[in-house]
N, CA, C and O atoms as a printed pandas DataFrame, in Angstrom:
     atom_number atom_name residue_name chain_id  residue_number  x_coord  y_coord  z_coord
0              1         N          UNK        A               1   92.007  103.036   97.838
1              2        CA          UNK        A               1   91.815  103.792   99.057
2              3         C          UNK        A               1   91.532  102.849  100.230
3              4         O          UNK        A               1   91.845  103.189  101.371
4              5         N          UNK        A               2   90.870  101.517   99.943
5              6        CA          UNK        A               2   90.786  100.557  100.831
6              7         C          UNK        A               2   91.898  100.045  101.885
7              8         O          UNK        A               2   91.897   99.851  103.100
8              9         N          UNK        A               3   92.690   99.940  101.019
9             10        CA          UNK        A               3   93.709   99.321  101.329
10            11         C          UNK        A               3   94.878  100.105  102.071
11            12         O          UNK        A               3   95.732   99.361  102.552
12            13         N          UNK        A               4   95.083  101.534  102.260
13            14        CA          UNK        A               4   95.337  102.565  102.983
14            15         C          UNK        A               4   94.687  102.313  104.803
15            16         O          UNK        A               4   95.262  102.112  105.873
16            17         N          UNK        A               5   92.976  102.483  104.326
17            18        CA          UNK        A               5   92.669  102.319  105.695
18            19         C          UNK        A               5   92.972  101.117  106.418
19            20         O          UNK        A               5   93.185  101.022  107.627
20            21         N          UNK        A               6   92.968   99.904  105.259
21            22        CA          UNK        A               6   92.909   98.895  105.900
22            23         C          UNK        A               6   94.836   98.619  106.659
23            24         O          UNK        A               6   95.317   97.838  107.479
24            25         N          UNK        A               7   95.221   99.410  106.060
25            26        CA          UNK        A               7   96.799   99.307  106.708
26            27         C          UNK        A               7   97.166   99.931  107.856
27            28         O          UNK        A               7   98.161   99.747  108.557
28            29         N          UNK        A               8   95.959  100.942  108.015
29            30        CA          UNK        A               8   95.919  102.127  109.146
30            31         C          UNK        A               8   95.135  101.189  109.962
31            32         O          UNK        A               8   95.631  101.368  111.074
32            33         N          UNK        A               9   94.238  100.320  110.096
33            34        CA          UNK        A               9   93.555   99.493  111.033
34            35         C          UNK        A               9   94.357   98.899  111.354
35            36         O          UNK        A               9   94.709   99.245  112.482
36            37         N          UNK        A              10   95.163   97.761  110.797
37            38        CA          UNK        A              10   96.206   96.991  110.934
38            39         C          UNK        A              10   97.238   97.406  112.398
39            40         O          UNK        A              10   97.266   96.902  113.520
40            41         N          UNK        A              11   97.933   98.417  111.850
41            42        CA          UNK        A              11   98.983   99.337  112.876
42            43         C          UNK        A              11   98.014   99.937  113.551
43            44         O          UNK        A              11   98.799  100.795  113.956
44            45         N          UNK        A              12   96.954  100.274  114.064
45            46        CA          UNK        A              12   96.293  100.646  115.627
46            47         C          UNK        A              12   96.177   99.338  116.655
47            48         O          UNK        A              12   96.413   99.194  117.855
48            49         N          UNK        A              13   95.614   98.301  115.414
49            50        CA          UNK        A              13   95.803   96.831  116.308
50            51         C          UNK        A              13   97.289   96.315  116.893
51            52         O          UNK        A              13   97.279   95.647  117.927
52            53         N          UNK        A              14   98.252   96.545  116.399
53            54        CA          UNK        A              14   99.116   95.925  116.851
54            55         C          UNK        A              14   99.542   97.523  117.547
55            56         O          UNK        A              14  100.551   97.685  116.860
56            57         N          UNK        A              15   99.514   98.061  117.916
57            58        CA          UNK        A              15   99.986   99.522  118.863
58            59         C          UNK        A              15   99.381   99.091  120.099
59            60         O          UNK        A              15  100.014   98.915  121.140
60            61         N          UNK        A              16   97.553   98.848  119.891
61            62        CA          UNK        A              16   96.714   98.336  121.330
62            63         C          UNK        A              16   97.661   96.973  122.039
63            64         O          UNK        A              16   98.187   96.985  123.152
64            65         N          UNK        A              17   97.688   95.788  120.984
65            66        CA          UNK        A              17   97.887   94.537  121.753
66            67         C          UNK        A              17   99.566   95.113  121.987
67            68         O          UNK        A              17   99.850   94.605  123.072
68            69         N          UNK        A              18  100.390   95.643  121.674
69            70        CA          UNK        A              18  101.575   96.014  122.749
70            71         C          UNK        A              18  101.386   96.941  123.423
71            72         O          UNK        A              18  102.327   97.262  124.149
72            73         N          UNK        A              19  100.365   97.611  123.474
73            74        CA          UNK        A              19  100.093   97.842  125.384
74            75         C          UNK        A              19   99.645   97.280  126.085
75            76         O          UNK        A              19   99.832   97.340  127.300
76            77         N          UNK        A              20   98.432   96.093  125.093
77            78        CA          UNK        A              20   97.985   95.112  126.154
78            79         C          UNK        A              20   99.009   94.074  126.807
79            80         O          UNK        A              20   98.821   93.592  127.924
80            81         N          UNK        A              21   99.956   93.819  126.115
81            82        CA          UNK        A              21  101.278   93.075  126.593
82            83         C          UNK        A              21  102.126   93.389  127.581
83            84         O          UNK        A              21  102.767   92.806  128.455
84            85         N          UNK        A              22  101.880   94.880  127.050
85            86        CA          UNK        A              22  103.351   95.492  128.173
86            87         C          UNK        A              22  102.793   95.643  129.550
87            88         O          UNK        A              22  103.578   95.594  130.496
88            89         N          UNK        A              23  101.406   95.838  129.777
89            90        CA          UNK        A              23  100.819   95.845  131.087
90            91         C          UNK        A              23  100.520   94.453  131.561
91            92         O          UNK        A              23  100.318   94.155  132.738
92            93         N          UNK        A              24  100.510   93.521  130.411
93            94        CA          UNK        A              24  100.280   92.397  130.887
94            95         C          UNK        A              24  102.217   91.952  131.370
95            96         O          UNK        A              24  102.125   90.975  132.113
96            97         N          UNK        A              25  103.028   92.151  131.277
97            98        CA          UNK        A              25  104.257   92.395  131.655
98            99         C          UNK        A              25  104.349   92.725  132.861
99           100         O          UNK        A              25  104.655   91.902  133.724
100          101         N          UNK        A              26  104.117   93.898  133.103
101          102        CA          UNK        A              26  103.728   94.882  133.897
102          103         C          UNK        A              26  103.313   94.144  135.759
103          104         O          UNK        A              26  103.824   94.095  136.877
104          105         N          UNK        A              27  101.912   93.649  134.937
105          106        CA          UNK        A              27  100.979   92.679  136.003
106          107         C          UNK        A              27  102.047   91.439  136.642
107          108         O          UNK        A              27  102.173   91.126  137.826
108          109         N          UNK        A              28  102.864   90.771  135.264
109          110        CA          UNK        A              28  103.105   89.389  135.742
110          111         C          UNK        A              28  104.467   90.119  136.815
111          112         O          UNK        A              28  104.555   89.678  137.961
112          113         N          UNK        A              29  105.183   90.908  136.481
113          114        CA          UNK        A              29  106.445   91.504  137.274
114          115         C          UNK        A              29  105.635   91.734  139.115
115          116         O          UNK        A              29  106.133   91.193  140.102
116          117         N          UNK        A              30  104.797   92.324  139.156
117          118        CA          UNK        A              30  104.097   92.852  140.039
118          119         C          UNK        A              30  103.488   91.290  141.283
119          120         O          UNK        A              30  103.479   91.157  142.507
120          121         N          UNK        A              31  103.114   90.492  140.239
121          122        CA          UNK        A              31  102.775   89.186  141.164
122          123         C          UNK        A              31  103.486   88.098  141.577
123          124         O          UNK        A              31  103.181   87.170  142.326
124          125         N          UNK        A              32  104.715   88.414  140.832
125          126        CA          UNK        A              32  105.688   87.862  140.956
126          127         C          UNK        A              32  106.766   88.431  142.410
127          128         O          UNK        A              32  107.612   87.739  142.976
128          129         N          UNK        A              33  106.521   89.382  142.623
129          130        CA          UNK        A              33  107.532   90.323  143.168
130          131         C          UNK        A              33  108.559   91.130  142.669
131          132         O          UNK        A              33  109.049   91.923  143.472
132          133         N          UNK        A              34  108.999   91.112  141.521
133          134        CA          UNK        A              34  109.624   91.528  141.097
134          135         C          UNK        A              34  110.079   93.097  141.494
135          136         O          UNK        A              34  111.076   93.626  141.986
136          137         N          UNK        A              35  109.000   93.457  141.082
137          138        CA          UNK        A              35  108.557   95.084  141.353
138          139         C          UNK        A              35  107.703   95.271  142.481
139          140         O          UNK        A              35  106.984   94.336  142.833
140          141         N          UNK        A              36  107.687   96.389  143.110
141          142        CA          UNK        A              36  106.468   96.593  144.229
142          143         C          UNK        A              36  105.702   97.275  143.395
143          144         O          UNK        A              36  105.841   97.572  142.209
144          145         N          UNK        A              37  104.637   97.544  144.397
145          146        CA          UNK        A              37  103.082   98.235  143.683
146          147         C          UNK        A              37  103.606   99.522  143.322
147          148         O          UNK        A              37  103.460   99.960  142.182
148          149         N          UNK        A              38  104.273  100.221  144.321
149          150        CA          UNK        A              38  104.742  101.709  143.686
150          151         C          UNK        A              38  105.411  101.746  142.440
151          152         O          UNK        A              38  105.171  102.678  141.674
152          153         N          UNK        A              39  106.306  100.765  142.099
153          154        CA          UNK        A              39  107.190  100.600  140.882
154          155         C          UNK        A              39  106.160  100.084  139.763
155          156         O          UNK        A              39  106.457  100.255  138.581
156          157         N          UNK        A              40  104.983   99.471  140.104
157          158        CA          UNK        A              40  104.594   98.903  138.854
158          159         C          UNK        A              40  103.294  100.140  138.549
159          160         O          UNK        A              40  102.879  100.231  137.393
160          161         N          UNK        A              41  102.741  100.998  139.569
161          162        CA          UNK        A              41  102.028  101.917  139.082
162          163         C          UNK        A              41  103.131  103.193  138.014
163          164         O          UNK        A              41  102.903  103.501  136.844
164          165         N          UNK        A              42  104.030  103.597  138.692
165          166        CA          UNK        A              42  105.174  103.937  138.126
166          167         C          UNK        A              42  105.370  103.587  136.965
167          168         O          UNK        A              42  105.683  104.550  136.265
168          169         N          UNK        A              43  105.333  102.722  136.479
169          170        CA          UNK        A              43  105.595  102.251  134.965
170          171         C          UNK        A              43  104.501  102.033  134.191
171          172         O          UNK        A              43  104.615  101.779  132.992
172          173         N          UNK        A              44  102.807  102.147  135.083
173          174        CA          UNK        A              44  101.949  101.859  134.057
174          175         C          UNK        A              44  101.639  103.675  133.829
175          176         O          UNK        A              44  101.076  104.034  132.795
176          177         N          UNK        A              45  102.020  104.601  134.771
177          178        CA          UNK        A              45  101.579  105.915  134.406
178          179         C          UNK        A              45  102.768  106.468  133.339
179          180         O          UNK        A              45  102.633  107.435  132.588
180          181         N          UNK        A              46  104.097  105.517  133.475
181          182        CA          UNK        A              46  105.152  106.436  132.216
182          183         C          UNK        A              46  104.601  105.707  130.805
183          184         O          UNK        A              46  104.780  106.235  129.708
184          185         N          UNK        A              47  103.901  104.410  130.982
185          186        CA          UNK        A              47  103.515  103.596  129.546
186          187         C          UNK        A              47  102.570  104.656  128.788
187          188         O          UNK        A              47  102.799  105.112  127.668
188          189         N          UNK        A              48  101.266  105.019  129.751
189          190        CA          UNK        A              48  100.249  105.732  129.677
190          191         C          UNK        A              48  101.203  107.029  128.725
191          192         O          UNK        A              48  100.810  107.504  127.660
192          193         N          UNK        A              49  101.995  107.260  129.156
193          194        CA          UNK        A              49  102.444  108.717  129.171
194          195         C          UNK        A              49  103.048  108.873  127.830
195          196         O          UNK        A              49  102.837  109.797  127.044
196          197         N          UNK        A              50  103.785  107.908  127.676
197          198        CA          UNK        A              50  104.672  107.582  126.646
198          199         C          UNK        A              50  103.851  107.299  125.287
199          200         O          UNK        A              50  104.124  107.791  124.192
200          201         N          UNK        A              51  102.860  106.468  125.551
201          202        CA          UNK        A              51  101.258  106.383  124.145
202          203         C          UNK        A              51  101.011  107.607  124.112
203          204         O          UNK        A              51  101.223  108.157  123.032
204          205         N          UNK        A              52  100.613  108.251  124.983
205          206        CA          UNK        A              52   99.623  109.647  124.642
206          207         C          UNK        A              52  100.865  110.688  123.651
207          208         O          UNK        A              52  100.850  111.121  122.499
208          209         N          UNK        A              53  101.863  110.780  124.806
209          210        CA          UNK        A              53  102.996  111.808  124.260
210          211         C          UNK        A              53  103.243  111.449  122.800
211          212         O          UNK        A              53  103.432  112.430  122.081
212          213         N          UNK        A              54  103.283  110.260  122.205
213          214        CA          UNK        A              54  103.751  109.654  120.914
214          215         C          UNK        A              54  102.440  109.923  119.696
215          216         O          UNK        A              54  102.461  110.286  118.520
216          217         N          UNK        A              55  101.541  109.610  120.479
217          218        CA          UNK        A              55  100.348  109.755  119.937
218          219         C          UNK        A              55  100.165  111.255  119.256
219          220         O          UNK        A              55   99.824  111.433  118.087
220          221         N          UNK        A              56  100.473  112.347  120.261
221          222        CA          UNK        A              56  100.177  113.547  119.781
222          223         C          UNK        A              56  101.303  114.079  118.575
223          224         O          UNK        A              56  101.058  114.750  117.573
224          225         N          UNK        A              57  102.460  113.596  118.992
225          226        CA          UNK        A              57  104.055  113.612  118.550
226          227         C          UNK        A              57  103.243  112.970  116.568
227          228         O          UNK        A              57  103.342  113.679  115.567
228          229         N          UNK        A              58  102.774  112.016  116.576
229          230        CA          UNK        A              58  102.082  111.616  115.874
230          231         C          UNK        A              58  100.971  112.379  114.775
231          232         O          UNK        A              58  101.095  112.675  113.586
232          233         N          UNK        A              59  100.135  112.504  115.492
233          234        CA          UNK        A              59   99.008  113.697  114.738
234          235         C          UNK        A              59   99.612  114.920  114.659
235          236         O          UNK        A              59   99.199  115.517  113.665
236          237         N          UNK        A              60  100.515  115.624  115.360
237          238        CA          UNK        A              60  100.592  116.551  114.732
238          239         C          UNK        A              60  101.618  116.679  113.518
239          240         O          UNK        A              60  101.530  117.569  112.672
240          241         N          UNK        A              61  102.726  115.567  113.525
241          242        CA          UNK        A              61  103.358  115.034  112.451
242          243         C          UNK        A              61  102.634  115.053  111.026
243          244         O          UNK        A              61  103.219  115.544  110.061
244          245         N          UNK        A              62  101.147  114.424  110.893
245          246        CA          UNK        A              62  100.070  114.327  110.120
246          247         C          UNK        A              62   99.511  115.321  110.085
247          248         O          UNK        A              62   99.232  115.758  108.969
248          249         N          UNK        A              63   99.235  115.855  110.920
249          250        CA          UNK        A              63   98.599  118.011  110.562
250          251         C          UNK        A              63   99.397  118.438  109.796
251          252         O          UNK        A              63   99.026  118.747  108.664
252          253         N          UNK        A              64  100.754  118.584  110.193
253          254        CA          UNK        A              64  101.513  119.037  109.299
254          255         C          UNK        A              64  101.892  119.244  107.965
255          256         O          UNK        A              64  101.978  120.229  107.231
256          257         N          UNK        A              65  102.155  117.675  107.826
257          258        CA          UNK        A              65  102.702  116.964  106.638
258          259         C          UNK        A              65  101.157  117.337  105.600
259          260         O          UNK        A              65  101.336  117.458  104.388
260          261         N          UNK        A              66   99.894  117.475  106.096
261          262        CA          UNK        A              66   98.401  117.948  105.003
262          263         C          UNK        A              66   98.636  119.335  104.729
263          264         O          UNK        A              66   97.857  119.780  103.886
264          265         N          UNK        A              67   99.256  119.947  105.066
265          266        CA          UNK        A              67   99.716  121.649  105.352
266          267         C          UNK        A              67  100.548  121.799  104.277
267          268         O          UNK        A              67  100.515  122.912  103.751
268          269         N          UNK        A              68  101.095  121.192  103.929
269          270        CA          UNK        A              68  102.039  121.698  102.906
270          271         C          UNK        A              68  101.941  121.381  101.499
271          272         O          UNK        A              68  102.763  121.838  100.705
């Protein structure tokens, strides 16, 4: 049973550090010029959007799948 959670810890860590990346992406595009401020808030509210939406897309995948 250890080894379950410990695989479920595993994959939350690497889910966090590629958002910490992609905003760190995000940042370097932004100081660079790349993007303006509107474009880079723009992409940190669809990142935001895109975790949460997946996230739920997620648990309820797992509600489910205990349901049957």
């Amino acid at each position: 049973m250890a080894k379950a959670s410990n695989k479920g810890l595993k994959i939350a860590l690497a889910v966090a550090a590629l958002f910490v990346v992609l905003i760190a992406v995000i940042l370097y595009l932004l100081a660079y010029g790349v993007i303006t401020p509107q474009m880079a808030m723009l992409m940190f509210v669809a990142l935001l959007g895109m975790y949460v939406g997946f996230g739920v897309l997620i648990g309820v995948y797992r509600f489910i799948s205990k349901l049957e």
